[in-house]
Every structure is written in structure tokens, then in C-alpha cells.
N, C-alpha and C positions, 0 to 999 in steps of 0.2 A: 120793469120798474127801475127809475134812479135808487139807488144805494145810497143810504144817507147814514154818517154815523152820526146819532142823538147826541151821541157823547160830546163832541168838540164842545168847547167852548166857545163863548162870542170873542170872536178878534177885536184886537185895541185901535187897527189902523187901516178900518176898510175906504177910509177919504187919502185923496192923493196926499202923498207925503212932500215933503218940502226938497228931499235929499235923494240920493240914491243910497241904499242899506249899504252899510260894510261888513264885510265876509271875511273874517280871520287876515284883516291886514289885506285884503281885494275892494276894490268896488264891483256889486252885481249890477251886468248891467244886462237888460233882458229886451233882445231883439227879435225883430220879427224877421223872419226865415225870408220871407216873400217879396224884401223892399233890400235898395242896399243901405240900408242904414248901418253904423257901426259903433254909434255910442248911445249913453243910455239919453243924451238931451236931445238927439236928432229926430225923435221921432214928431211926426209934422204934426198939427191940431189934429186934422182931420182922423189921423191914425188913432191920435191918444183920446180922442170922445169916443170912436164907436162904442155901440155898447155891446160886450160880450156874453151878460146875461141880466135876465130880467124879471121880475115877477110881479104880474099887471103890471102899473105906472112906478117900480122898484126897479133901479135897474145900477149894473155897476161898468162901469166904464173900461176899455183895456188897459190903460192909464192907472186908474184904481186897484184893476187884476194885478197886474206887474207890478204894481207897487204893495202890494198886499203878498204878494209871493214871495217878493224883495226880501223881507221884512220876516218871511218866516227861514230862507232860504240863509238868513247871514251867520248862523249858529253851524252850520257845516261847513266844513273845509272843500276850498275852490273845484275838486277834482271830483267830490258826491254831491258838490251843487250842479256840476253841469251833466250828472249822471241821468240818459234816458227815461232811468225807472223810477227814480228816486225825483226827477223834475215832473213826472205825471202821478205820482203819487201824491206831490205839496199841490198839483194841479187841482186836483181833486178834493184836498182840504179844504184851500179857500173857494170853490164852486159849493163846495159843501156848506161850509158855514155860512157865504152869504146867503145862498138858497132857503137855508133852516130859519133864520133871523128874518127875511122878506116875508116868509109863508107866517112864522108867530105874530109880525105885524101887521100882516093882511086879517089875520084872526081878531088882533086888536082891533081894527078899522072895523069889520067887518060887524062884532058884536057891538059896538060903540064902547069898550070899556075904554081905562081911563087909567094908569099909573097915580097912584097918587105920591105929588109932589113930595110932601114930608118922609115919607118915606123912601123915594130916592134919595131925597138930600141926606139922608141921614144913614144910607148906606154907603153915599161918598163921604159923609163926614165919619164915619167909620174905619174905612179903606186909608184916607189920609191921614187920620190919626194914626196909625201904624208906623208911619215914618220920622224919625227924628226933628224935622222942620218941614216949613213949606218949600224950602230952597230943594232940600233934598227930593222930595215928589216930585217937582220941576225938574230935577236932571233926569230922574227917572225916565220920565215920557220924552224928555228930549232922547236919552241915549238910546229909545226902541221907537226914536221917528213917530211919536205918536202925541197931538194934538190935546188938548184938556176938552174937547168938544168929543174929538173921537173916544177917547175915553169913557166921558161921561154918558156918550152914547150906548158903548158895549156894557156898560152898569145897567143901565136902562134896561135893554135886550135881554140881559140875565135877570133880573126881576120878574120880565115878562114872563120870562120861560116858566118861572117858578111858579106865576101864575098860571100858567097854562098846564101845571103837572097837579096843583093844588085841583083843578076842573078835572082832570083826568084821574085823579084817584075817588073823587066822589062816584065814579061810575064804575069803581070796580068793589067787586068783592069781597070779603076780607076770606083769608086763608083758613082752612079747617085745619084742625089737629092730625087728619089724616094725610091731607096734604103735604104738612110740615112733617112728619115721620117719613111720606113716601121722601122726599127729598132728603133727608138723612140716611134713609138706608141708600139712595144711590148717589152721594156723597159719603161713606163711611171715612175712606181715606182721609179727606181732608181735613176731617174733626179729630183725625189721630194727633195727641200731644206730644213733641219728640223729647228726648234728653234733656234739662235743660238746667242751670244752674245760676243764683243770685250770686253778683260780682260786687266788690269795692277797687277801683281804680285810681290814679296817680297817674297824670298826664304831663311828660315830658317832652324837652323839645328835640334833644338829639339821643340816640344808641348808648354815647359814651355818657351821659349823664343820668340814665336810667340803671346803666350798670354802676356808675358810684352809689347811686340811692339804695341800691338792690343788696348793697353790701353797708349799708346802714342801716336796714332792718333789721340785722341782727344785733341792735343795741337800743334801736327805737323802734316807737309802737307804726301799725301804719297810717294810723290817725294824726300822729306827730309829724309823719313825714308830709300828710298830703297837705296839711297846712304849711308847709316851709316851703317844701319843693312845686307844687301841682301848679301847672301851669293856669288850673281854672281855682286856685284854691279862693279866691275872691268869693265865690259860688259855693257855700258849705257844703249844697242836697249833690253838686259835683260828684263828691265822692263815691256815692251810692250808682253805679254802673246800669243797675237793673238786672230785669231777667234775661240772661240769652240761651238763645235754644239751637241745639245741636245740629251743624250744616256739614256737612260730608265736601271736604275741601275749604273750609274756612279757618282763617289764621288765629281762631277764636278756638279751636280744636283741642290744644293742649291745657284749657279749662276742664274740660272733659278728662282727661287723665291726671289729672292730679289730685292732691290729697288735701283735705278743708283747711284752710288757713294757710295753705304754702304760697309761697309770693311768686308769682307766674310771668313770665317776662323776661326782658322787656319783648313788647309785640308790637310789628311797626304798623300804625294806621293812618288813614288819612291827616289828621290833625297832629300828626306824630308821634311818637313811642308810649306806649302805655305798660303800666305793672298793674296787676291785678292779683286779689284776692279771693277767693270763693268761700260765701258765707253759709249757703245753702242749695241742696242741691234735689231735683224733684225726677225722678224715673218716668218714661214713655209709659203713656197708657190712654187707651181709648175714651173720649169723652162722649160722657151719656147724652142723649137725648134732650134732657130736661137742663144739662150742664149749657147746651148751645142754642137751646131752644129760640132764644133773645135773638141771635146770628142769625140761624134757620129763616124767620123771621122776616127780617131785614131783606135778605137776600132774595127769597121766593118773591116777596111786595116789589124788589127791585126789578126780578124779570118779569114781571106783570106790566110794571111801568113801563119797561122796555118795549115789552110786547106792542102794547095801549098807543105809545107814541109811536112806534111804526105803522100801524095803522093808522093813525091822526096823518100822516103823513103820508100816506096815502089817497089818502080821502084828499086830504088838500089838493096836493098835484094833479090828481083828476078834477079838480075844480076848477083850477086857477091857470089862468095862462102863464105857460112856464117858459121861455125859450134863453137856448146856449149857443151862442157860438163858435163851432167848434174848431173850424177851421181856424180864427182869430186865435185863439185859447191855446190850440195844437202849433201853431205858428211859432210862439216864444218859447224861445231858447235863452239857454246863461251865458252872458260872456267875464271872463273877469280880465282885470286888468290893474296891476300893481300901482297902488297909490305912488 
């Protein structure tokens, strides 16, 4: 059986790209073993049309391949992009996804369904409403080589899918109450709640200025401070940190030892130095049945789905003409080369 994992997402940029992907300050250029070609623009037509895989009259280009692995390949540094294990493992990605997207649109073709329009548009008017302008969407897809077509295309694909999971839960069963207990008891662990304590925090930008503030609490409230000093104090609910719960090697630890209202810090984190407060605080203790039932749930419906779609996907491939070529596929290799 091909190994397919459901999960992937539809890629943004399975049409050739205009560029070759940049790699931490490299360009990736991805050659084929077998010719002497040496850079990523020398490869001949004839090379960059074959097609490397297909499904029925679906099919993706070597061209498309290498430019689609490009593309996933440029977020790793030069010396794990040209790594063996790690170049057949992204191999495998993108054979994966194009493969899962050709077979849900063969499904499409196949039933005669139908995407409706309003509804795409309005999941890309959605998606683009998220970004501060249209200029800024636009750099977007520029900076990940990726087309307002290809784009819209992988929205597309994800819609479908969801149509395709909406079909596939109609045909399954809803979970019993015995079910949902067997799964809790052999999950017990995971439903255990650890240590965990509600925090107020003050976000500073350097060590030595968490320590001035830190010896200003003792004359001002830390309500007072986080409005003067806190880097997000623009942001009032800022303050309130939330729950954190107890991790065995986290810099977050000496919350856990301390006494309610002592001012804790400074702790250095990502976004920079933080003091905190601890307002309340909740002890480890097993949660009941009926407490994560909602969870239990979810999860059990979700290996069903899981289940349901690998056999969908089965079925398909034994239906559909599927071919890879692997020899092509196995062929590229990374090469980089310093802008």
C-alpha cells in the first residue's frame, strides 16, 4: 500500500514557480543526478515536462516536483537540505500531497459535484481579510513563490476535502458511552491535570530594566507598573498571563515555588524579560470521565475519521491509475550556491 499521510495540508505552490526558492541566504538548486547539468536554469524542456507523477489525466511535472520541494526545502539550513534522509522524506511530502488532492478531485469529477462558487469566494475573502492590506497579501505569496491562482487553487482543494470528510462521517457511527469510557481508561494518564498556577505578568525588554521595576514594587501596586512599564501595556487583558501548568524543566518552574503575590522574576522569554505574579493556584488531580467527556469525544470521532479516510484511500488507488516515477523523483538532488 502507498503510505499516505491525510494530515498534510494542500500546498500553495504545486504550478512552476517563477524563481528558484531561497535557503537561508542559498539558492536551492535541484539537479538531476543522471545529466551534467549544474544549475537550477539548465535543465532542458524535455527534462522539466516529463511527468513524474500522475493520476488518470492529473499529472505533475519534474519541473513542478523540484519546484514544489524548492519551496518546502528553503526554511532549512543548506547542509539538512542536502541531507539524504531529510531530501526523501520532503520527497515524499510533496508525492503525498499532490497524490491526495488528484485522487479528491478525481472523486469530484467522478460524482459530478460541484464547489460552489460563493462559497469559495468567501473563504478567500476571509483568508484576505486577515491581512492589513491587499499590498501586504501580495508580498505574502510573492515572498513563498506562490501565484494568486495557485493559491486559490489549494483553498479550493481544502474545501473539497472538507467535503469529502462531511460524506465520510455520514457513514460512520456515532460513538457509544462505552466506547468513550473504554478510551478513557486506556488514556488515563493523559486526562491527569498537572500543578498549575493563574499568573499576572509585566513584559520587559531587557534583564536590567525588569530589575529596576522589580524594586519598584515595593512602593507601587503591580497594576501601576504594568501600565507604565509593560511592553504590551497598550493591551489591558496583557496583564492577565493565564493558566500555566507545571513542566519539569521549564523557566516557568520557580512559579511553582513561590508564595501568592510575590513578584517572580525577572524570567527571560522569547519576547523578553517577564515578572510575574501568581494569583491562584490549582493542585494535580485526575480528571473524571464526565469532566473530559467533550475531549474523549472529539478525539475517538477523530480516529474514526482517520481510520474511514485511509480506507477511502484505498479504495481509490485501487481504482485509479496511479503512476510515479521514481527513478526521475530519486534522481534530484540539492545543490546550493551562495547568492
Amino acid at each position: 500500500m502507498l503510505i499516505l499521510n491525510w494530515l498534510s495540508k494542500p500546498q500553495l505552490n504545486l504550478l512552476l514557480m517563477k524563481r528558484p526558492a531561497l535557503l537561508a541566504g542559498f539558492f536551492v538548486c535541484l539537479t538531476v543526478m543522471t545529466t551534467t547539468l549544474s544549475g537550477c536554469d539548465l535543465f532542458s524542456y524535455a527534462t522539466k515536462s516529463k511527468v513524474v507523477l500522475q493520476v488518470e489525466n492529473r499529472t505533475m511535472t519534474l519541473s513542478q516536483f523540484s519546484n514544489a520541494l524548492a519551496n518546502r526545502l528553503k526554511e532549512l539550513d543548506p547542509l539538512s537540505a542536502k541531507d539524504p534522509s531529510v531530501l526523501k522524506t520532503f520527497k515524499t511530502k510533496v508525492t503525498t500531497d499532490f497524490l491526495v488532492d488528484a485522487l479528491i478531485e478525481q472523486w469530484f469529477f467522478d460524482k459530478k459535484l460541484n464547489l460552489n462558487g460563493k462559497v469559495l469566494d468567501a473563504e478567500l475573502a476571509k483568508t484576505i481579510s486577515q491581512f492589513p492590506s491587499d499590498k501586504d497579501f501580495r508580498d505574502e505569496l510573492a515572498s513563498q513563490n506562490k501565484s494568486y491562482q495557485d493559491w486559490r487553487k489549494a483553498v479550493e482543494i481544502g474545501l473539497k476535502r472538507e467535503m469529502l470528510f462531511a460524506e465520510l462521517r455520514k457513514e460512520m457511527a456515532k460513538p457509544t458511552t462505552e466506547e468513550l469510557q473504554a478510551h478513557y481508561q486506556n488514556n488515563k494518564l493523559k486526562y491527569f491535570q498537572n500543578e498549575s498556577v493563574q499568573a499576572e505578568s509585566i513584559l520587559l525588554q531587557d534583564e536590567n530594566q525588569a530589575d529596576v521595576v522589580k524594586k519598584l514594587s515595593k512602593k507601587s501596586s503591580f497594576e501601576s507598573l504594568f501600565k507604565e512599564y509593560s511592553l504590551d501595556r497598550s493591551t489591558p487583558q496583557a496583564m492577565k498571563y493565564g493558566w500555566i501548568e507545571r513542566a519539569t524543566g521549564s523557566p516557568l518552574e520557580m512559579l511553582f515555588l513561590s508564595k501568592k503575590s510575590d513578584l517572580i522574576g525577572p524570567i527571560q522569554v522569547a519576547e523578553g524579560y517577564r515578572l510575574f505574579k501568581v494569583t491562584q493556584r490549582k493542585q494535580s488531580f485526575q480528571r473524571s470521565f464526565e469532566d473530559v467527556r467533550p475531549q474523549i469525544l472529539a478525539e475517538v470521532v477523530a480516529l474514526r475519521e482517520s481510520a474511514r479516510f485511509s480506507a477511502w484511500l484505498d479504495e481509490q488507488i485501487k481504482r485509479y491509475k496511479i503512476l510515479r516515477n521514481n527513478a526521475a523523483i530519486d534522481a534530484l538532488v540539492v545543490e546550493t550556491r551562495e547568492e
